[in-house]
C-alpha positions as CSV (number, residue, x, y, z in Angstrom):
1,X,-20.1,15.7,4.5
2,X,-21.6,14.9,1.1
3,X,-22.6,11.8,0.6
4,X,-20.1,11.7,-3.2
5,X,-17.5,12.6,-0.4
6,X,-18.4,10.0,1.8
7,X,-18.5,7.5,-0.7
8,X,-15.1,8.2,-2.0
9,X,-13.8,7.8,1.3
10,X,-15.8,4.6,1.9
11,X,-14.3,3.0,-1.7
12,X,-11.4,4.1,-1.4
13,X,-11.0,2.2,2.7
14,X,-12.5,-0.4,0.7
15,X,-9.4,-0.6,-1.4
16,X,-6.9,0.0,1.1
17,X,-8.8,-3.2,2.9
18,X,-8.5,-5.8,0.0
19,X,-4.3,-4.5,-0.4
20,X,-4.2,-5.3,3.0
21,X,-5.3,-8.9,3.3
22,X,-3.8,-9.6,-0.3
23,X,-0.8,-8.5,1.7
24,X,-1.2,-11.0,4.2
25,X,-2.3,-13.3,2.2
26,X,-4.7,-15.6,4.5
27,X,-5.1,-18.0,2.1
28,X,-1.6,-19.2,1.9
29,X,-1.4,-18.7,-1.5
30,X,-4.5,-20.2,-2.6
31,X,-5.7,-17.0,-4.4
32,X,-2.7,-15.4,-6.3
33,X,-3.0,-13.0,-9.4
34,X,0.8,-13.8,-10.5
35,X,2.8,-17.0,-8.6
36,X,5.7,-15.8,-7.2
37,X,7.8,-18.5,-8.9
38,X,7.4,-16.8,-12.3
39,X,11.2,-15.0,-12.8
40,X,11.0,-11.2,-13.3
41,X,7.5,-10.7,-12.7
42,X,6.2,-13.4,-9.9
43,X,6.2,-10.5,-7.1
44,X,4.6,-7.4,-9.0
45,X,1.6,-8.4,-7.7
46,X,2.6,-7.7,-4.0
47,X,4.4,-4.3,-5.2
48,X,1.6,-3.4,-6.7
49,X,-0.5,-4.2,-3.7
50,X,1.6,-2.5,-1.5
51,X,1.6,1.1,-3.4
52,X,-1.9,0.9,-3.5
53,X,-1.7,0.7,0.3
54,X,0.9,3.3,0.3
55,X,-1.8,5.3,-1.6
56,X,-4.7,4.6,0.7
57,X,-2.4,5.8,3.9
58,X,-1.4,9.2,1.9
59,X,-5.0,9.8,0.9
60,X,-6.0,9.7,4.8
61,X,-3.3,12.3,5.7
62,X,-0.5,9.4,6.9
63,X,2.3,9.9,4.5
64,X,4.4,6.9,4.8
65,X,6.2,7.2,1.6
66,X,9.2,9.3,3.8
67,X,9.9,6.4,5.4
68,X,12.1,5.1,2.4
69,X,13.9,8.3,1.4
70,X,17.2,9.6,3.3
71,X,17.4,12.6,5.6
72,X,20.0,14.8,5.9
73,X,22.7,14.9,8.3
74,X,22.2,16.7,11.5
75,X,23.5,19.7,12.3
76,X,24.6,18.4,16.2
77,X,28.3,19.7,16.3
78,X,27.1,23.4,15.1
C-alpha cells in the first residue's frame, strides 16, 4: 500500500474517531459546537456528526445508509 493511501485511510479513521466520541459526548456537554437548546438549529451539530460517521462506515466498505430506506415486499405467497 502507498503510503498517500495509507494516510488517507489513517485521516480519514481519524475522523470517523472524533464523530464518534462527539457522538457520545463524554464530556456531558461541556464541549458543544451548537447547544441543543437553540430552536431550529441546536441539534445540526449531532446530524452533522452522525453523516460524517455514516461516511467513514461507507468509505470502509460497511454501507449503513440502507438501514433507513424501505424494502420491498416479499414475494412469500408466489
Amino acid at each position: 500500500m502507498h503510503d498517500q493511501a495509507r494516510m488517507k485511510k489513517t485521516l480519514v479513521a481519524l475522523v470517523g474517531v472524533l464523530a464518534f466520541l462527539y457522538l457520545i459526548n463524554p464530556t456531558m456537554g461541556l464541549f458543544e459546537i451548537l447547544p441543543d437548546n437553540l430552536p431550529l438549529v441546536g441539534n445540526l451539530d449531532e446530524a452533522t456528526a452522525t453523516m460524517v460517521l455514516l461516511a467513514v462506515f461507507r468509505y470502509f466498505g460497511w454501507d449503513l445508509t440502507k438501514l433507513f430506506f424501505r424494502r420491498p415486499p416479499s414475494d412469500f405467497g408466489r
